[in-house]
DSSP file (Angstrom, degrees, kcal/mol; ACC not computed):
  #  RESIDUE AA STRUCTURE BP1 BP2  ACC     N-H-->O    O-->H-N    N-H-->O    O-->H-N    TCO  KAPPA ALPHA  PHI   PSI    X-CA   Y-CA   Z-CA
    1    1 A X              0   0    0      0, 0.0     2,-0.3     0, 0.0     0, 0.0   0.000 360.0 360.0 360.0 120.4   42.5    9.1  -12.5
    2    2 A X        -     0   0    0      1,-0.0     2,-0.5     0, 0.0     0, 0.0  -0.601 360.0-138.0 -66.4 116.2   39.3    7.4  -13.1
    3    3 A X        -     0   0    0     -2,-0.3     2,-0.2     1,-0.0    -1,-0.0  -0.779  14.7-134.2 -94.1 125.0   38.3    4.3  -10.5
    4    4 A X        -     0   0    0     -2,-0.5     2,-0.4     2,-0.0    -1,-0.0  -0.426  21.7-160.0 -54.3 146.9   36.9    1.6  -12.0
    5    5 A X        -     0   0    0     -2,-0.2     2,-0.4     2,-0.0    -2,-0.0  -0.998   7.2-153.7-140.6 121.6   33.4    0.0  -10.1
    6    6 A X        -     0   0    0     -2,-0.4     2,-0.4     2,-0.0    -2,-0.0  -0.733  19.3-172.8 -88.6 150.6   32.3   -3.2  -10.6
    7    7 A X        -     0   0    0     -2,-0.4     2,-0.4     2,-0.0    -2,-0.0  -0.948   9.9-168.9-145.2 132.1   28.0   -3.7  -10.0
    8    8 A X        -     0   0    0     -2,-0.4     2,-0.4     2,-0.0    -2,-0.0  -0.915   8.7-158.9-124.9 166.4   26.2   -6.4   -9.9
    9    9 A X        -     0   0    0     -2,-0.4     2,-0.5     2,-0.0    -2,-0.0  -0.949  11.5-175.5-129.0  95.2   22.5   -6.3  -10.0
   10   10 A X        -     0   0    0     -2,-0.4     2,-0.7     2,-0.0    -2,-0.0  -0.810  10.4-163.8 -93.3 123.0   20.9   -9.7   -8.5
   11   11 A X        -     0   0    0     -2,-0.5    12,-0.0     2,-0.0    -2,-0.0  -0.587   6.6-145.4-130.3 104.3   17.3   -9.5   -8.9
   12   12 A X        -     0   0    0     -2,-0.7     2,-0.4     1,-0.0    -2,-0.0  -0.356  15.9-163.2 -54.0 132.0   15.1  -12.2   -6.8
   13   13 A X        +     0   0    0      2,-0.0     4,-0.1     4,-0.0     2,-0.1  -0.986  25.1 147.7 -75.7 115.3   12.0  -13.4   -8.3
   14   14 A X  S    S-     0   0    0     -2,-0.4    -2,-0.0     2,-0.0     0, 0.0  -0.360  78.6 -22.7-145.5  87.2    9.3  -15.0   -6.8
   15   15 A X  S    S+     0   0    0     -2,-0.1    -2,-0.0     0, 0.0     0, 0.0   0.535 113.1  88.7  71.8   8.5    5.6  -14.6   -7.9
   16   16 A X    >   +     0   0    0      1,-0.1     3,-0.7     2,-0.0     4,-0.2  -0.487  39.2 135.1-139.1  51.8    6.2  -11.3   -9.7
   17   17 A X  T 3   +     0   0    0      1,-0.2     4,-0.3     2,-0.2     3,-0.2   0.575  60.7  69.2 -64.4 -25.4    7.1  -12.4  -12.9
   18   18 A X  T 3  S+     0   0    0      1,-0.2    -1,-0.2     2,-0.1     3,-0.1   0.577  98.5  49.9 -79.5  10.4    5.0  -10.0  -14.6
   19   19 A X  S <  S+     0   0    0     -3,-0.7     4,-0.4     1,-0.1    -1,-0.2   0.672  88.3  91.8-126.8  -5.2    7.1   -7.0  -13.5
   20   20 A X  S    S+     0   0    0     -3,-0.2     4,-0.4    -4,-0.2    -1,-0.1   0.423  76.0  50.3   6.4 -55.9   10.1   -8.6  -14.7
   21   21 A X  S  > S+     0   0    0     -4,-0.3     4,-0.8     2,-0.2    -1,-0.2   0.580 112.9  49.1-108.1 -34.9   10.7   -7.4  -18.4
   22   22 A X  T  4 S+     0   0    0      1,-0.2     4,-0.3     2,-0.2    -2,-0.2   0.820 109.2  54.9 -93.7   5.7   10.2   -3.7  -17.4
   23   23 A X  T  > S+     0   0    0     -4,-0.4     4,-1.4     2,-0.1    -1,-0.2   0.625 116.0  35.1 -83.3 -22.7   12.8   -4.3  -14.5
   24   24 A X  H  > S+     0   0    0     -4,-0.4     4,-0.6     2,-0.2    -2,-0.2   0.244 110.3  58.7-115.2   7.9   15.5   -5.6  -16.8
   25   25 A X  H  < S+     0   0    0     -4,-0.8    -2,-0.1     2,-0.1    -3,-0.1   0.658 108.3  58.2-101.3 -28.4   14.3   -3.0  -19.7
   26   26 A X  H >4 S+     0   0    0     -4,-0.3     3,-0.6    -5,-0.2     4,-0.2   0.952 108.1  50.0 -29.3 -74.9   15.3   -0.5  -16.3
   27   27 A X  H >< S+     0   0    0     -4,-1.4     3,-0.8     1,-0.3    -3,-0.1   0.770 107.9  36.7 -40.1 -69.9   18.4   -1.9  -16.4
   28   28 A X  T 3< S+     0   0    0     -4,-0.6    -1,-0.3     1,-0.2    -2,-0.1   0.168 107.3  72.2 -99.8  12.8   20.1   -1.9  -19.8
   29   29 A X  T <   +     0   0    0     -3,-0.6    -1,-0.2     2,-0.0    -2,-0.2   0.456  67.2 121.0 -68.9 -12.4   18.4    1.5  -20.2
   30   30 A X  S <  S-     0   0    0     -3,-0.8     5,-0.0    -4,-0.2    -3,-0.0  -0.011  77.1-129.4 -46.0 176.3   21.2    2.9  -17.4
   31   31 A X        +     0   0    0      0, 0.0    -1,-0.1     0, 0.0    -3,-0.1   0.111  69.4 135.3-119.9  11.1   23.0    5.7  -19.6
   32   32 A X        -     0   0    0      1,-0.2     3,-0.2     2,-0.0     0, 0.0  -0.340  43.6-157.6 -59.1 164.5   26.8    3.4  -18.0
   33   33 A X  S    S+     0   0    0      1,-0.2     2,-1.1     2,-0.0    -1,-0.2   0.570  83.1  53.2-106.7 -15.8   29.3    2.9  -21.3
   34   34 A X  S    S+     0   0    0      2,-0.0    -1,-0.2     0, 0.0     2,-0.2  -0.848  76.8 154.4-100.2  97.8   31.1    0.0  -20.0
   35   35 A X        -     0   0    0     -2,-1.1     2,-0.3    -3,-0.2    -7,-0.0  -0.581  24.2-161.7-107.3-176.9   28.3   -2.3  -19.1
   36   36 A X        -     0   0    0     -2,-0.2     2,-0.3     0, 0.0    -2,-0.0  -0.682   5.5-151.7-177.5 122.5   28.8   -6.2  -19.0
   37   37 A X              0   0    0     -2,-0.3    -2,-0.0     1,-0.0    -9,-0.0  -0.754 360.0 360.0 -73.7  64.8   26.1   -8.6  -19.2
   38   38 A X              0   0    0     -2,-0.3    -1,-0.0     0, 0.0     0, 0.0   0.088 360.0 360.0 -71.5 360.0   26.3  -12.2  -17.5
């Protein structure tokens, strides 16, 4: 039987906006097959 896992990924910003786009390009690179995006 396979357990479902919920994750959430909260990612503070503050003055490091430029590293942004390759943090969330990180992200929805993950290899999950049920992802969700909010």
């Amino acid at each position: 039987m396979k357990k479902n896992i919920d994750l959430s990924i909260i990612i503070p910003v503050y003055n490091v906006e430029k590293y942004l786009p390759h943090c969330l390009d990180s992200i929805f690179n993950q290899s999950n097959e049920t992802s969700a995006i909010k």
